[in-house]
C-alpha positions in Angstrom: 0.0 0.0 0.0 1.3 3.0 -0.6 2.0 5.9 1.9 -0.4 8.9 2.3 0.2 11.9 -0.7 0.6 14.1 2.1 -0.5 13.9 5.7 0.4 17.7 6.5 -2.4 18.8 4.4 -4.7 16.4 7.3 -6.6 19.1 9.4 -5.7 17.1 12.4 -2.3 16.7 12.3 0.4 19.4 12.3 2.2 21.3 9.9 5.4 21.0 10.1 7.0 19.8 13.5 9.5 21.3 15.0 12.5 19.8 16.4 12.3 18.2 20.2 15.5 19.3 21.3 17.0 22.0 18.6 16.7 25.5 17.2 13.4 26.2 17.4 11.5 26.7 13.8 9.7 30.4 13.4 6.3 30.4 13.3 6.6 31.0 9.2 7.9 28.0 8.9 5.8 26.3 11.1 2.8 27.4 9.3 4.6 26.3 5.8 2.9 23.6 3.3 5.9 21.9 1.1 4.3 22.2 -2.7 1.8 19.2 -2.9 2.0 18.9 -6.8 6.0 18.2 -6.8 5.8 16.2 -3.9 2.9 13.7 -6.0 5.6 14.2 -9.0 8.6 13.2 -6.9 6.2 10.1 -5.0 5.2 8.8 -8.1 8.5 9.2 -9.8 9.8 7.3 -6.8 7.2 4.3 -6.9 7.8 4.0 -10.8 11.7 3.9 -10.1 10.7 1.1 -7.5 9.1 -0.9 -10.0 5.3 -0.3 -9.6 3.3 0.1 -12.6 2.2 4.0 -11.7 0.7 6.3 -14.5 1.3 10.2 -13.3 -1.0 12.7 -14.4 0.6 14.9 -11.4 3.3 17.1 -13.3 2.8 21.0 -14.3 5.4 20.6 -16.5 5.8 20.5 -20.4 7.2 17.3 -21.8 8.8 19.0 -24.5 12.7 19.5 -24.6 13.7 23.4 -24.7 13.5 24.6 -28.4 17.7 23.6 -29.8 17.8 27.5 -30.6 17.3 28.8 -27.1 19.6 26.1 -25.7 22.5 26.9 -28.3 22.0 30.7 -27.2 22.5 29.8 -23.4 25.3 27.6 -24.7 26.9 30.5 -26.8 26.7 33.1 -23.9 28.2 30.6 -21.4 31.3 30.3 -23.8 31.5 34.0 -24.1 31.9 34.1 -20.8 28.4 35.3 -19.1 29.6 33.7 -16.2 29.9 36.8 -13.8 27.4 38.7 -11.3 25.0 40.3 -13.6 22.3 43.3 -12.5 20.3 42.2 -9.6 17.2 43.3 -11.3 18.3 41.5 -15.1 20.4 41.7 -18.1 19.0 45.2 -19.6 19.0 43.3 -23.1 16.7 40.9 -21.4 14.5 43.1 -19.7 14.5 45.5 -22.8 13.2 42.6 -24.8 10.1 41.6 -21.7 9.3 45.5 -22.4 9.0 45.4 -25.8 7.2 42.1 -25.8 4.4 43.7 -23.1 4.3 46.6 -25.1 3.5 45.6 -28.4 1.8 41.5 -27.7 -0.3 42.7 -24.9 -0.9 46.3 -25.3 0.6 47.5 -21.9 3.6 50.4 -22.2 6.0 49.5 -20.6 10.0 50.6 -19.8 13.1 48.8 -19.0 12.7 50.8 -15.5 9.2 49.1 -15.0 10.6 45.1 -15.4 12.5 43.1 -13.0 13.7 39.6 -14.2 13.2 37.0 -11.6 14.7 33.3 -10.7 11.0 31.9 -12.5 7.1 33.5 -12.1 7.4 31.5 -8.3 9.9 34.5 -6.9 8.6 37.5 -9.0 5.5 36.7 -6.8 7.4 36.4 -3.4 8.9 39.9 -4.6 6.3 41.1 -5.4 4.0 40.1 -2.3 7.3 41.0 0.1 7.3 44.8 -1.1 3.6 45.7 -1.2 1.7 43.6 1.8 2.3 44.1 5.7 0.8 42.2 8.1 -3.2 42.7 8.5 -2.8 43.3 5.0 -5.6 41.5 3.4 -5.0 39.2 -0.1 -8.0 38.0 -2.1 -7.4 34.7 -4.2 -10.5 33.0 -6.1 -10.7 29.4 -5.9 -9.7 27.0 -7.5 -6.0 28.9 -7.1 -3.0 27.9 -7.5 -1.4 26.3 -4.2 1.7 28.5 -4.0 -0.5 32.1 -3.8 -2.1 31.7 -0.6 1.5 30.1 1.0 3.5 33.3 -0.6 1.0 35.3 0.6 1.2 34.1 4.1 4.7 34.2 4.3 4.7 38.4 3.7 2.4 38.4 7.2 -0.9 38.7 4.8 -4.4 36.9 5.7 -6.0 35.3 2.7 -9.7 35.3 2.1 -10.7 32.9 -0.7 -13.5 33.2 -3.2 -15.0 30.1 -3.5 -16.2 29.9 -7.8 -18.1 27.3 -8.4 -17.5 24.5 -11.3 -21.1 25.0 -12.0 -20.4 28.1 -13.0 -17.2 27.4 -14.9 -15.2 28.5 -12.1 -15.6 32.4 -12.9 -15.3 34.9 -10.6 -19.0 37.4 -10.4 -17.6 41.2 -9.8 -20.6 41.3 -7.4 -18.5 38.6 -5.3 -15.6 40.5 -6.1 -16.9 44.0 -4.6 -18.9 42.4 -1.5 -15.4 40.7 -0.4 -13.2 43.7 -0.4 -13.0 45.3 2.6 -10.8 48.0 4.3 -7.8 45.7 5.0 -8.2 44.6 1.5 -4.5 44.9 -0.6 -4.3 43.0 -3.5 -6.1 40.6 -5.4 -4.9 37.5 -7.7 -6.0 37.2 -11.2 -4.9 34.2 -13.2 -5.5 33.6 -16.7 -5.0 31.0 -18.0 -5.9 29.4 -14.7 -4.3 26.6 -13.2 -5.8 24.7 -12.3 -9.3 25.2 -14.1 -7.8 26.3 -17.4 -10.8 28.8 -17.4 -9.9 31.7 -19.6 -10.9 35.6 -18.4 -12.6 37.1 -21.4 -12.0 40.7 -22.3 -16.1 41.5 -21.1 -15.4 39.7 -17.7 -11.6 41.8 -17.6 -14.1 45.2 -18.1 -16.8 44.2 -15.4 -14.0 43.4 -13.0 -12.4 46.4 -13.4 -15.3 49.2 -12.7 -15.6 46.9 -9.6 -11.7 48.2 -8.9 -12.2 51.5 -9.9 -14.6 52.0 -6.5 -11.8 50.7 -4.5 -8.3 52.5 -5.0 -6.5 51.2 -2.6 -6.8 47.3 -4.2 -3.7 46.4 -6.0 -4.0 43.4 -8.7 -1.4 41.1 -9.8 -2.1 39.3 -12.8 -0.2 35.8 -13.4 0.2 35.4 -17.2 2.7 32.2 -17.3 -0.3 30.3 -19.6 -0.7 33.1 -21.7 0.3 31.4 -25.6 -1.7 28.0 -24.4 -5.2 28.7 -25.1 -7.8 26.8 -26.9 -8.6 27.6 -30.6 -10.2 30.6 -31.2 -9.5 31.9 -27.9 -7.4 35.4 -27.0 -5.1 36.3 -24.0 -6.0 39.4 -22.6 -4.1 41.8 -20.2 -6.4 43.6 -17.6 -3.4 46.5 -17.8 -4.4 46.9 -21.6 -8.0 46.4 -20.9 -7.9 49.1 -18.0 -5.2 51.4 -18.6 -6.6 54.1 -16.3 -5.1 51.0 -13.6 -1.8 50.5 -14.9 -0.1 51.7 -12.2 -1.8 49.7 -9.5 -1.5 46.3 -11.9 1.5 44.1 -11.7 2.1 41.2 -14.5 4.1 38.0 -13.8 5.6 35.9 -16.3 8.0 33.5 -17.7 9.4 31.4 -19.7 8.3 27.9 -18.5 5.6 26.7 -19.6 5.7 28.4 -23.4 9.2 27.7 -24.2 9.0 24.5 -21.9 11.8 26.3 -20.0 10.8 25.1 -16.6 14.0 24.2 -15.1 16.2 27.2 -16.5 14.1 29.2 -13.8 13.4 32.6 -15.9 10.7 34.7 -15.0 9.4 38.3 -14.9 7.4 40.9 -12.7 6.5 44.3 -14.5 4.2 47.4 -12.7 4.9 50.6 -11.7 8.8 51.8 -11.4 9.0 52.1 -7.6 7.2 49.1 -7.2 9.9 47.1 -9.1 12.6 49.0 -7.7 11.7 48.0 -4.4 11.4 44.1 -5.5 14.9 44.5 -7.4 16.3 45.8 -3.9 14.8 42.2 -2.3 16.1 40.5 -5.1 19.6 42.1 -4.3 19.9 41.2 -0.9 18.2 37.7 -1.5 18.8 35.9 -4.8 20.8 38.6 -6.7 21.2 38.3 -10.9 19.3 34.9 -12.1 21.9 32.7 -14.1 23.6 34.9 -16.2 23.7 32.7 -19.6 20.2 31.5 -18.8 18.8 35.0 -19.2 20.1 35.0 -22.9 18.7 31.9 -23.5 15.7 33.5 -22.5 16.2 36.6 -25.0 16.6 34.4 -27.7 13.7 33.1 -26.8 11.7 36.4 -27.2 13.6 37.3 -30.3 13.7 33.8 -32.2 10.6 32.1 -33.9 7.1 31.6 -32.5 6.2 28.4 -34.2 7.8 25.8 -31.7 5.7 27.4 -28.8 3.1 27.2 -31.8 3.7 23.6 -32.5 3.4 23.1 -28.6 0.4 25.0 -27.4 -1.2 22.9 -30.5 -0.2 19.7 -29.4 -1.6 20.9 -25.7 -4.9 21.3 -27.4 -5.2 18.1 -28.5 -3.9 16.7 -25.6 -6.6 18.9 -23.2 -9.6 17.8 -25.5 -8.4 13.9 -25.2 -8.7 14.4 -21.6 -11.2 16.7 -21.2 -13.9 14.0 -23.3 -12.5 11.1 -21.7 -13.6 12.5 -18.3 -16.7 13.5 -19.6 -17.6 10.3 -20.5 -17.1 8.8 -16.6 -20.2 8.8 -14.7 -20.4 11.2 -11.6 -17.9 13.8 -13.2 -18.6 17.3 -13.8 -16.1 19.2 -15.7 -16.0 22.9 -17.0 -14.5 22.9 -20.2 -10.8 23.8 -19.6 -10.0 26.7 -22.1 -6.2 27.3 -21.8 -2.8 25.8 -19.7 -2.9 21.9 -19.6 -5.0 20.8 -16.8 -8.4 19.6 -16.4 -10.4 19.9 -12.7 -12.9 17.9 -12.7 -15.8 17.8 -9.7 -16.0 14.1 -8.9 -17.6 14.6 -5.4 -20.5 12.3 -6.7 -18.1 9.2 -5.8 -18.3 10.5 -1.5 -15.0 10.5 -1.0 -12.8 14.0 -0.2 -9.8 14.7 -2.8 -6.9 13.7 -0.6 -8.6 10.1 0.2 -9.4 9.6 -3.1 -6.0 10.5 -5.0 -4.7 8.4 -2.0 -6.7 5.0 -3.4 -6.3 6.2 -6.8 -2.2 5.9 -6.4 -3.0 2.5 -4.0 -5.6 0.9 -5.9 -4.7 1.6 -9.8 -1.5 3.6 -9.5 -2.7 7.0 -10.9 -1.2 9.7 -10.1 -3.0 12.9 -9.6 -3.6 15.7 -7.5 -6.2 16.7 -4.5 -8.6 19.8 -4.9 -8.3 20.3 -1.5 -4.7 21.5 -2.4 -6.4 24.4 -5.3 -9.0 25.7 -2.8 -11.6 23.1 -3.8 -12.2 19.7 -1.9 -14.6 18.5 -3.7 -12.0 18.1 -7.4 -8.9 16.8 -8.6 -6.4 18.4 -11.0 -5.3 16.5 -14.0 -2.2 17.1 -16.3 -2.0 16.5 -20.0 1.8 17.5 -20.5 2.2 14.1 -21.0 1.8 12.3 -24.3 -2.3 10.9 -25.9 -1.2 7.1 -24.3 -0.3 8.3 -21.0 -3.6 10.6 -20.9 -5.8 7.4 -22.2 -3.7 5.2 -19.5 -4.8 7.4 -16.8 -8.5 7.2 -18.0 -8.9 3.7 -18.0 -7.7 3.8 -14.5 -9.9 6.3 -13.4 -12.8 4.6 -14.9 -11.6 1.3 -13.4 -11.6 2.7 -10.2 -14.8 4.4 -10.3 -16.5 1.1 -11.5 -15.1 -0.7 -8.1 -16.4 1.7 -5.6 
């Protein structure tokens, strides 16, 4: 049998333990959740290396290699000697380029002075939430959210109040909800789109009714994590609420990277843009934390920006094709409700009709048919499980047949 995915998200047992007869922990890190969705990754990983017969539907990573031009431009700059301590805050080629790309792809004007380039989209969001909340600061995250916000968020002395959207709705978020839950302590507010882990979509009409809610309320920040932008369905556009509502530029911050649409995830390259004191502040973190992000990494990632759109064409493509396999399979199981996912590579399916809560049932999932996947409970809602297709059509229809074997048993 195998081992719980991971008692410490139990409500009855503890966190994170501190040692019996050591340094104490701080209460931060007493109050920390390890990432759930790399320790299923890592677990199942481990079990397949063991010799179990596991399918993992766990990973939020592409399964693509980095495109050969990007990596022979890291490869080039490492040889000419981009070895060194570069600007905390980015190579100014680099952020020149994220500029340029914001200015002209999304429609948001933006300088060099108003990007800071950051070790992935994970750290320009710790920055980010560092320099702008204080404690009894007030963070509001619709759910289903991705796990890391509300931990980040926590970790800058913020309270999070969660706004439950349900799948019945497709997981959108009503601006009536939106304007009864701020309140005075309210700070900032997390947008993401496209969402992980719903894959919902925020239209440009949605983008305008959520911004007259913001223009009653000046004192609401919003950051806006774009890391899904190029993987949308067909048909479908990528919107930035900074273009949408210029009037709030200077109270919008965008976080990016090169991850998931360059399937650069391990080259840890991402980006925070807003308002110039903002980022100045964050760069000044970022020097006396992290400092410069790999130096020859960051041209790989300007050759990314410069070079050819067609391999993150070629892959966001292949992710559609991937997301509608999925997405019918699961349709066609009996109990599941499932909002069609419009962008990123996930599907979130309610499957509350089989009685169980998410961690039990990902538990017997990995026990009973060795499928790999991860708990709702984990995204804000208990009552679903998030799926991955950044694996290839066999692995996708492997994982189905186990699901639906597992549902025909209970």
């Amino acid at each position: 049998m195998a081992a719980p995915l991971h008692p410490s998200l139990d409500s009855t047992a503890p966190r994170i333990q501190p040692p019996a007869e050591a340094v104490q922990l701080s209460q931060r890190a007493r109050g920390l959740h390890p990432s759930l969705t790399l320790a299923i990754a890592a677990k199942a990983r481990q079990l397949k290396a063991d010799g179990q017969d596991i399918c993992s539907l766990s990973a939020g990573e592409p399964d693509f290699d980095t495109p050969t031009f990007i990596r022979q431009a890291a490869a080039q700059a490492l040889e000419a000697g981009h070895t060194r301590y570069g600007p905390a805050a980015g190579e100014s080629a680099l952020r020149e380029a994220i500029a340029g790309k914001l200015s002209r792809e999304n429609g948001v004007p933006t300088s060099l002075g108003q990007v800071l380039v950051t070790n992935g989209g994970k750290q320009a969001l710790f920055n980010l939430f560092q320099v702008l909340l204080n404690p009894g600061d007030e963070v509001l995250l619709p759910a289903p959210y991705w796990l890391s916000y509300p931990e980040i968020a926590r970790l800058a002395g913020a309270s999070v109040t969660v706004l439950p959207c349900e799948a019945t709705a497709g997981f959108r978020l009503d601006p009536q909800q939106l304007e009864q839950a701020i309140s005075p302590a309210t700070r900032l507010l997390v947008l993401n789109s496209p969402g992980n882990p719903s894959g919902i979509v925020i239209s440009r009409g949605e983008l305008e009714q959520l911004a007259a809610v913001l223009r009653r309320h000046p004192r609401v920040a919003v950051v806006c994590d774009e890391i899904y932008e190029y993987l949308l369905a067909p048909g479908l556009v990528h919107h930035s609420l900074a273009a949408v509502a210029p009037d709030l530029a200077e109270r919008i911050f965008i976080v990016n990277g090169f991850a998931k649409g360059w399937a650069m995830t391990g080259w840890r390259v991402g980006w925070l843009a807003g308002a110039e004191p903002v980022i100045k502040a964050a760069s000044a973190l970022q020097s006396q934390s992290t400092s410069n992000v790999c130096s020859f990494a960051q041209f790989g990632a300007l050759a990314a920006l410069e070079g050819p759109r067609d391999c993150v064409q070629t892959m966001a493509a292949e992710f559609n094709r991937r997301r509608s396999l999925l997405s019918e399979g699961l349709r066609r199981l009996p109990g599941v409700t499932l909002p069609q996912p419009q962008g990123a590579f996930y599907a979130f399916p309610d499957v509350s009709a089989c009685g169980l809560d998410s961690m039990t049932l990902c538990d017997r999932l990995l026990d009973r048919v060795g499928l790999a996947v991860v708990p709702g409970v984990a995204f804000g809602d208990d009552r679903c499980i998030r799926l991955s297709c950044a694996v290839s059509p066999a692995a996708i229809e492997d994982g189905l047949q186990r699901l639906e074997r597992f549902f025909a048993g209970l």
